[in-house]
C-alpha positions in Angstrom: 106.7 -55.3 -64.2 108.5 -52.5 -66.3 105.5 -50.0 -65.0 106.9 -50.6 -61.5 110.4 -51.1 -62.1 112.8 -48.5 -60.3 116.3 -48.7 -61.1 118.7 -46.7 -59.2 122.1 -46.3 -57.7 124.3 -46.4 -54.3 127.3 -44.8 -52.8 128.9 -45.2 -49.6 131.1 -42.3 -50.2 134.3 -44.2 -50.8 137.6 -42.0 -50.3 139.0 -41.8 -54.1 142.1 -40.4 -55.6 142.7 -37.6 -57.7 144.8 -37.9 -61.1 147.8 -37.7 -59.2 147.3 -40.7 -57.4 146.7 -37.9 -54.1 144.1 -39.0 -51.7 141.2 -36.3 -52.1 139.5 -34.6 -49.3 136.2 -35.8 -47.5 135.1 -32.0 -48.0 135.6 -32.6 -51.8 134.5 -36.2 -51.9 131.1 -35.1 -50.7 131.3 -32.4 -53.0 131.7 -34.9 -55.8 128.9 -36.8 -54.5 126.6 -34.3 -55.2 127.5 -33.9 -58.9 127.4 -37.3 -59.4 123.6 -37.6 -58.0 122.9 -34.4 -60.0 124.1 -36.3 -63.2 121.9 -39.4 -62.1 118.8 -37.2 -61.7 119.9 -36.3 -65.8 120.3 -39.4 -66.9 117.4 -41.2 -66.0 118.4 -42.9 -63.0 115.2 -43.5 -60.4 116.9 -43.4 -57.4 120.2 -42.1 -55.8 120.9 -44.0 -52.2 123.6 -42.8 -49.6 125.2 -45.2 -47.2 125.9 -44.5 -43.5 129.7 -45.4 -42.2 131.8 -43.8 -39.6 135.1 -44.8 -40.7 138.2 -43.2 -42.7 137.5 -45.0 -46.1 134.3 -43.6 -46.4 132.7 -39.9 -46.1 129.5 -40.5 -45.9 128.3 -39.9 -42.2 125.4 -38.1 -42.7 123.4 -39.3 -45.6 120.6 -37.1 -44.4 122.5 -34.1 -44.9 124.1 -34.8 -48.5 120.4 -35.7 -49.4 119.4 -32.5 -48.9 122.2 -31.0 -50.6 121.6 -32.9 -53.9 117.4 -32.3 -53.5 118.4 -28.7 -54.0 119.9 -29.2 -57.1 117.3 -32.4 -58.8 114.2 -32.5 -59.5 112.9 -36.0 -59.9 115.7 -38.4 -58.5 114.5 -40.3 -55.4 116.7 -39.5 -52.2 117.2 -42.3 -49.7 119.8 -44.1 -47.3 121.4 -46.8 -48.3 121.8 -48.2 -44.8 120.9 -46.1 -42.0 122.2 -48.0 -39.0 118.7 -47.5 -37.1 120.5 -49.4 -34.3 122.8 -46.4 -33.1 120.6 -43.6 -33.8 117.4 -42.4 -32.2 114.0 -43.8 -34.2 112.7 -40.4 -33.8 115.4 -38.0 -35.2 115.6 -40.3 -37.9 112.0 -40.2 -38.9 112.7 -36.2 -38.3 115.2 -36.0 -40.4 114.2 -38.0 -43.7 110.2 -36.2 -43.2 112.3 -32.8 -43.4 114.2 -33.7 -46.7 110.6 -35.5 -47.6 109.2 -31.9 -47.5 112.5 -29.9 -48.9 112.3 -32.4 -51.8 108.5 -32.6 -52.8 108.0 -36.3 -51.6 111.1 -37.6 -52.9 112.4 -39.2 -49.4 112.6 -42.9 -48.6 115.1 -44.4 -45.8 116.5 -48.1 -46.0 116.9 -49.1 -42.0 119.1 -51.9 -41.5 121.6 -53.1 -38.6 124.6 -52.0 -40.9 127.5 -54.5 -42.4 130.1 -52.2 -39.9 129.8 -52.2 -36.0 131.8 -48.4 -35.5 128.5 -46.4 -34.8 128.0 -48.5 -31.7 131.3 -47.5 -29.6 131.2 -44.2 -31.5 127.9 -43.3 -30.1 127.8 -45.1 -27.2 126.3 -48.2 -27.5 127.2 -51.7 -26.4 127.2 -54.8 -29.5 125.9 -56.9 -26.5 122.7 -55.1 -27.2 122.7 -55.6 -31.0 119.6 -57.6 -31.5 117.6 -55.9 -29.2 118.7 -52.3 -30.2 117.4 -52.7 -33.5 114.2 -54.6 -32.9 113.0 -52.1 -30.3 114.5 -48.8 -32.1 112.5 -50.5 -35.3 109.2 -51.8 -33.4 108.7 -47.2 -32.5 109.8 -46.4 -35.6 107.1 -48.5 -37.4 104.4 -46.5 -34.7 106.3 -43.5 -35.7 105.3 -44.1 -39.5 101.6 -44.1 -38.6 101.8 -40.4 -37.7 99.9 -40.3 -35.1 100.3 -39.3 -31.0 102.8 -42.6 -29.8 102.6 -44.2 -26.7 105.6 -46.7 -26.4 107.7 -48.4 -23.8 110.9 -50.4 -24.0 114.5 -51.2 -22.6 116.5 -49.5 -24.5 115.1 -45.2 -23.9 113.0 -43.5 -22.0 109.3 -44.5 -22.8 107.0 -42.0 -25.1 103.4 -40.8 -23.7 100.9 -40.0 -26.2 103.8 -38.1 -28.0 103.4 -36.4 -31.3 106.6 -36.2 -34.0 107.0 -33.1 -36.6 107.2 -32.6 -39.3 104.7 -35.1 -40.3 104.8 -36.1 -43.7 103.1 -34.0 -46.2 99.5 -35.1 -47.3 97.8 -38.3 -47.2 101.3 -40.2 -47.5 103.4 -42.2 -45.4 107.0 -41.8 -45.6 108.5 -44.8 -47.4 110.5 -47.2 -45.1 112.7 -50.6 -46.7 113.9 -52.6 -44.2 117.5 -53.9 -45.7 118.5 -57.3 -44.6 121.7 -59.5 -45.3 119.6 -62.5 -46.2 118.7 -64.1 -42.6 115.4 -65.6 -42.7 114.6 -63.7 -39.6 115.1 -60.5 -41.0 112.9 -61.3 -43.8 110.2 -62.5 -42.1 110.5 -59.6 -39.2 110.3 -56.8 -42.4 106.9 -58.7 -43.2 105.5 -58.2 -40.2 105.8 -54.4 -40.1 104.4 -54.8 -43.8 107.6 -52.8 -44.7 109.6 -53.3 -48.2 112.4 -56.1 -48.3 115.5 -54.4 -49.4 118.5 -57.5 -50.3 121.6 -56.6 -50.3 123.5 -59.1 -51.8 127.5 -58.3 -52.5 128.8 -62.1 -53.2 127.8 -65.5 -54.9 124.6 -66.3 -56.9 122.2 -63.5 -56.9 119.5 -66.7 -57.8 120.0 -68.1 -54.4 118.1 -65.3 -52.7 114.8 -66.6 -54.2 114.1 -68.6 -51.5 114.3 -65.6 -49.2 112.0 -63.4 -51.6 109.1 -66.6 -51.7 109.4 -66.3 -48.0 109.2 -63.0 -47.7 105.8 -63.2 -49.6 104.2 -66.2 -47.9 104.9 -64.0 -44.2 103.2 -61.3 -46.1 100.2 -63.1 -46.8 100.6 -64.8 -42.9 100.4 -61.1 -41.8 97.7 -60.4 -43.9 99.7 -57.4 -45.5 99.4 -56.0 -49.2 101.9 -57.3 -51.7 105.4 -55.0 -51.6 107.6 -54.2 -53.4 111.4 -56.2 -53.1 114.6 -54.7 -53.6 118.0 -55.9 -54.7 121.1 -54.2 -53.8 124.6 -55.0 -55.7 128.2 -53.7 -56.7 128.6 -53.2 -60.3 130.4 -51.0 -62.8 130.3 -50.2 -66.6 132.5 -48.8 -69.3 131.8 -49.3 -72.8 133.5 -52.6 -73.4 133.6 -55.6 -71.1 137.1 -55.5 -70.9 137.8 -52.2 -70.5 135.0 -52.0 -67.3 137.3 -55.4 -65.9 140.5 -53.8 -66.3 139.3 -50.4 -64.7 137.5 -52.0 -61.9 139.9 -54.6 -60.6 142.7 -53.0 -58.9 140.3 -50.6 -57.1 137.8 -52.9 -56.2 140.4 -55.3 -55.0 142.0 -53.0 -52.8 138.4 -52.0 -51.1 137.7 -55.8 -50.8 141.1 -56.9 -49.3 140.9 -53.9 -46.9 137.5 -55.3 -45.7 138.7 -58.5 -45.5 141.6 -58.2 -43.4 139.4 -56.9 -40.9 137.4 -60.2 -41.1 139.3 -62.6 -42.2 138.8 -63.1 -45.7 141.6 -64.3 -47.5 143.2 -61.7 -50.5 141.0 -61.8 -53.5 142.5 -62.6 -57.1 141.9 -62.2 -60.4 140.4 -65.4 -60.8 138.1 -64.4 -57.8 137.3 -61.2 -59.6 136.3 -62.4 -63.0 134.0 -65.7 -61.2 132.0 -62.9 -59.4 131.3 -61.2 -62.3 130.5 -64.3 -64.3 128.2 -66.2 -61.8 127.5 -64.3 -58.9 126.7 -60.2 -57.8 129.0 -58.2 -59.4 128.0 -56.4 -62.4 130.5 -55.1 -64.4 130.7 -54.7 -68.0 129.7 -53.3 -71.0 126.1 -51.7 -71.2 124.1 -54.7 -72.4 126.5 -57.5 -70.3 125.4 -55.2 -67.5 121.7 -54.7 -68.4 121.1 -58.9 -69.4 122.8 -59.5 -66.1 120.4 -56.7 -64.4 117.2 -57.8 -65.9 117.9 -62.1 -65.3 118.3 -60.8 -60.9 115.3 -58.9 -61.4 113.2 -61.5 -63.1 114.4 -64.2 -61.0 113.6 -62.4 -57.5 110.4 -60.6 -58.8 112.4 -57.5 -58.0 110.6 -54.1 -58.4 114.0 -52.1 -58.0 117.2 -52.9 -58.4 120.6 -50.8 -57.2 123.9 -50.8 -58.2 126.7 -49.5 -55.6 128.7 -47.8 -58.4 131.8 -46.1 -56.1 134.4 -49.2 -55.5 137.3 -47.8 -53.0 139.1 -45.3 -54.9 137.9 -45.9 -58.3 138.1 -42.2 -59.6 135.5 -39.4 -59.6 135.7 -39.4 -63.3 135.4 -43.1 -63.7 132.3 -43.0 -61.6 130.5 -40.3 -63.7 131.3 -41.8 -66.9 129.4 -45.3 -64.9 126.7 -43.4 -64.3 125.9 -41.9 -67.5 126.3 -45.5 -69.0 123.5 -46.7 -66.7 121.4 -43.9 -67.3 121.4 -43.8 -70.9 122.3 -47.2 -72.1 121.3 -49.8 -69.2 118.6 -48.6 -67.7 116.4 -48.3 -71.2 117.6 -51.9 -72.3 117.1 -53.4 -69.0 113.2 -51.9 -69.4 112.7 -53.5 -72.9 114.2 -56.8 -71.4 111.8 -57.2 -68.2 108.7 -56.0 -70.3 
């Protein structure tokens, strides 16, 4: 497994403070965005993945564009979404869009497509949530054509239908550009990324990271059902590290409990506590922690859901810039090579 083990990070851009306790810019939280994914590419980190929101807690609204920015300035770090919201975008400008920074970066692109955890995309660009399901299976059924790279001819209800259409830039050489499809853990989902013979991305963000192993046998049983090659399954996760357990826990909290209880007084969810906090980390998906509490916990969700990569969302609400590069450094140089020797 280690051969094929990728072990990367995630941001969705979250608005932080500066040592003042002063909310920072977007313009400079982007800006910080790149030096962290410059210091990931240093460190050893596989992969650096953006996430897509159009909201005022995070900057990120263009991963594409950010991407392109930080391909500039790496040179083997891989550069992918971490969701696009396929749903309320166009198949084709997407596939556009990531084949460009596939090109700009020498083969470096991937995309994650998902539905998206946040629903403002779909007013904001002017689509109806009565048409959830059926946006994204349609916008997903042409953008699987579109990866075959060849002249499309496709009709549906939700654009105008494609005639023997070809897409440029293709992707360079004899290569296909790679596509995860990120699900929340519905059966359906699983089973629908197995039938485009597409990577399974998880995110999982509460409880047991173990209890997803039902969804990752299923995943390969549809494979085999849709007679498609064995692919790779990804696990995506909140975490943090310092260089003690404690310290990471007493950094994390108050930031990570301010982004949670925003979230979930939009949903519901009652106020998260310390008790909360510290259960998460103990038995379910976060990972914070020391280096090797972080890498044991790492390498036991790997292992246990025959994971080939595995990404931690390091930003946490407004968990500061310099908190966040010190995490990332930590994971680099210290997690990432014991969480190898572990899985080997």
């Amino acid at each position: 497994m280690s051969a094929t083990l990728e072990l990367g990070l995630d941001t969705f851009g979250d608005m932080t403070l500066d040592q003042s306790g002063n909310r920072l810019s977007y313009a400079q939280v982007l800006r910080n965005i790149v030096d962290e994914a410059v210091l990931a590419d240093e460190t050893g980190v596989d992969f650096i993945g953006l996430g897509e929101h159009h909201r005022d807690d995070f900057a990120i609204s263009a991963p594409d564009v950010v991407l392109a920015t930080i391909a500039g300035r790496t040179k083997r770090i891989l550069l992918g979404s971490a969701v696009t919201v396929l749903s309320s975008d166009d198949p084709i400008r997407v596939f556009q869009r990531f084949s460009t920074l596939d090109a700009l970066s020498g083969g470096r692109a991937e995309v994650i497509l998902g539905r998206g955890s946040f629903t403002e995309s779909f007013p904001l660009f002017g689509f109806n949530l009565r048409d959830y399901d059926v946006l994204f299976a349609e916008k997903l059924q042409l953008f699987a054509e579109l990866l075959k790279q060849e002249p499309v001819t496709w009709e549906g209800q939700t654009r105008a239908p494609l005639r023997d259409q070809r897409v440029f830039p293709p992707v360079e050489g004899d290569r296909r550009l790679k596509t995860w499809i990120g699900v929340g853990g519905t059966p359906e989902s699983v089973v629908r990324a197995a039938s485009y013979g597409l990577p399974l991305m998880i995110a999982i963000i509460g409880g047991e990271p173990k209890r997803f192993a039902a969804h990752v046998d299923l995943y390969h049983r549809a494979l085999g059902q849709f007679e498609k090659p064995i692919l790779p399954v990804g696990v995506h996760s909140h975490g943090y590290i310092a260089e003690t357990d404690e310290k990471a826990r007493e950094e994390l909290f108050p930031d990570y409990k301010a982004m949670r209880d925003r979230i979930g007084r939009e949903r519901g969810w009652p106020p998260m506590t310390r008790d909360d906090f510290e259960q998460e980390i103990q038995f379910g998906s976060l990972y914070c922690g020391a280096p090797e509490t972080v890498a044991a916990k790492i390498a036991g969700t790997i292992e246990a859901l025959k994971a080939q990569r595995f990404d931690m969302k390091y930003s946490a609400g407004t968990l500061s810039h310099d908190r966040m590069m010190r995490c990332i450094e930590l994971y680099g140089t210290k997690v990432i090579p014991m969480v190898r020797d572990m899985v080997s």
